[in-house]
N, CA, C and O of each residue as an XYZ file, in Angstrom:
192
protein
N       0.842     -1.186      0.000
C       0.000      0.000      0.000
C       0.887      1.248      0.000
O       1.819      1.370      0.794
N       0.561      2.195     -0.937
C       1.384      3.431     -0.895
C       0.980      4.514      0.314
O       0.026      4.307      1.064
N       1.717      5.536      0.388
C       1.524      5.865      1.841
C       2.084      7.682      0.998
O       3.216      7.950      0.596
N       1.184      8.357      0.978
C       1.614      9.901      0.912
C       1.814     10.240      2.120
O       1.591      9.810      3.252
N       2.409     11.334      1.491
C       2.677     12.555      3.131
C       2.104     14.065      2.409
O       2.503     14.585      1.368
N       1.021     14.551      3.370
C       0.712     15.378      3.050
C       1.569     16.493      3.714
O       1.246     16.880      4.837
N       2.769     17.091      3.004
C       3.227     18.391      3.131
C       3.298     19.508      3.460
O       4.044     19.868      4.371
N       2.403     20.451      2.675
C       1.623     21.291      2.941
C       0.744     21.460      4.601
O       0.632     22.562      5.139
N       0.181     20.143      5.237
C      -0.360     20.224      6.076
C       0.413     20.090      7.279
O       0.246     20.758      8.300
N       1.668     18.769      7.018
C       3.092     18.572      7.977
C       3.630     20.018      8.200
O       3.957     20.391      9.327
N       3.727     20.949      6.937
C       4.153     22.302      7.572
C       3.614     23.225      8.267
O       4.355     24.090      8.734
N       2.310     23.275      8.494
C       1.611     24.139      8.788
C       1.360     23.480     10.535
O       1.272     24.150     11.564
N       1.297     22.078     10.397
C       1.538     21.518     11.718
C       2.724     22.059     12.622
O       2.585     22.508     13.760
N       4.071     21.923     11.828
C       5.114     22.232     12.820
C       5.461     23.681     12.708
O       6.569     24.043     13.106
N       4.921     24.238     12.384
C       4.985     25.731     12.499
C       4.082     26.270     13.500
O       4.451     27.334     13.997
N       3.170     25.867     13.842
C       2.194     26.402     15.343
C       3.203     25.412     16.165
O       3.351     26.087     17.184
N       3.869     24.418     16.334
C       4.490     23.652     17.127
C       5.295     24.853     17.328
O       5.011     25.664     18.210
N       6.170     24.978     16.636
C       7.686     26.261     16.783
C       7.250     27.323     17.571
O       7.821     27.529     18.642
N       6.054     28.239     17.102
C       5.334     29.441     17.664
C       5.260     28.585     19.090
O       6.293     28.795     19.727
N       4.626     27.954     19.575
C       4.206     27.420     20.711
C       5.375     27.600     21.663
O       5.330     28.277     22.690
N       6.536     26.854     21.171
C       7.993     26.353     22.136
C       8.679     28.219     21.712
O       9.603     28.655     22.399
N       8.252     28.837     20.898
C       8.898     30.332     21.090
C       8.242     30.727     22.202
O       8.830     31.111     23.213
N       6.705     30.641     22.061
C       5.890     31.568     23.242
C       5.912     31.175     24.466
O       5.275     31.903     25.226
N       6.692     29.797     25.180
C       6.797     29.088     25.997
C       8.064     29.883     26.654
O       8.147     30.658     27.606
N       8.974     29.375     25.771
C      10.074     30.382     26.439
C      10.319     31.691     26.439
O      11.449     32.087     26.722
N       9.455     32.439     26.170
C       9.885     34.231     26.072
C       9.204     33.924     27.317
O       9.736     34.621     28.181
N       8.185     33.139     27.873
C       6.942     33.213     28.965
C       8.194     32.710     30.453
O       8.279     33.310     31.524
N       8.887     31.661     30.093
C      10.002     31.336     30.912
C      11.053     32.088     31.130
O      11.958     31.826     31.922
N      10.974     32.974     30.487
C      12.377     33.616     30.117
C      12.948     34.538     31.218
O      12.303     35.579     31.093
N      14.108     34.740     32.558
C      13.659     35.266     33.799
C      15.314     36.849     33.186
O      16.427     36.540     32.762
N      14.912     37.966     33.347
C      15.535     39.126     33.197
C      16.623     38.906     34.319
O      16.580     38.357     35.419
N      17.685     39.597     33.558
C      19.178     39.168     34.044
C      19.169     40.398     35.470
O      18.924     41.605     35.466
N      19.612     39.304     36.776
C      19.500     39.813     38.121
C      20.835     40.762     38.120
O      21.949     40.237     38.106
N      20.650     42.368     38.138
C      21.920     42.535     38.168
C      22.222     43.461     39.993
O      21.228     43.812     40.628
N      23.118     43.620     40.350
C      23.856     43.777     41.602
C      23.491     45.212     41.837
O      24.266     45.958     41.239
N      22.540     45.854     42.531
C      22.246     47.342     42.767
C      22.567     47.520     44.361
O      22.345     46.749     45.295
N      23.148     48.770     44.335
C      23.961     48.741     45.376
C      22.746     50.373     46.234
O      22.860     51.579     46.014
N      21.820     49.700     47.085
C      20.314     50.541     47.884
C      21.356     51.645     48.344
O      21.267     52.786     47.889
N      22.287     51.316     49.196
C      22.496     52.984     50.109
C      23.168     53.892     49.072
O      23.429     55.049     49.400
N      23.445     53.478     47.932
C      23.982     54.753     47.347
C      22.739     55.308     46.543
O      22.691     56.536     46.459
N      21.799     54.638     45.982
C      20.787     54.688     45.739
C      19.894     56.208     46.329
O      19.421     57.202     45.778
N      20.001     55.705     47.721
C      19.546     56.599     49.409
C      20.534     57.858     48.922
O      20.115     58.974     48.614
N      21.605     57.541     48.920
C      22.671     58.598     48.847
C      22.059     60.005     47.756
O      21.957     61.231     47.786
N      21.809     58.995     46.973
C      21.968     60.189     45.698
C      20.263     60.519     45.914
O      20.028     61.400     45.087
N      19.440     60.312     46.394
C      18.383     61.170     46.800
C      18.374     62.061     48.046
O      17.554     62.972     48.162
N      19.074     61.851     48.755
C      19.096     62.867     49.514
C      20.031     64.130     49.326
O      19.946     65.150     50.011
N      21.143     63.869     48.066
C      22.138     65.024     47.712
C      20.576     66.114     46.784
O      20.740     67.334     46.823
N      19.655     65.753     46.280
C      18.793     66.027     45.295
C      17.554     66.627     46.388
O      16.481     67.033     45.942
């Protein structure tokens, strides 16, 4: 028995797959913790 592959539809399948695992990880994705240093912070509002 011959066996097609429908193409057209395989692509359109793994392309909402891709979107999915993009929108997954921008959703995971955690902003880089960087080192803020509060009393100088304090400092420079009270020179102001």
């Amino acid at each position: 028995m011959a066996v097609t592959t429908l193409k057209r539809k395989l692509r359109r399948k793994r392309q909402g797959q891709n979107t999915r695992t993009i929108k997954l990880k921008q959703l995971n994705a955690q902003p880089v913790i960087k080192n803020v240093d509060v009393e100088e912070i304090k400092k420079s509002f009270e020179k102001k």
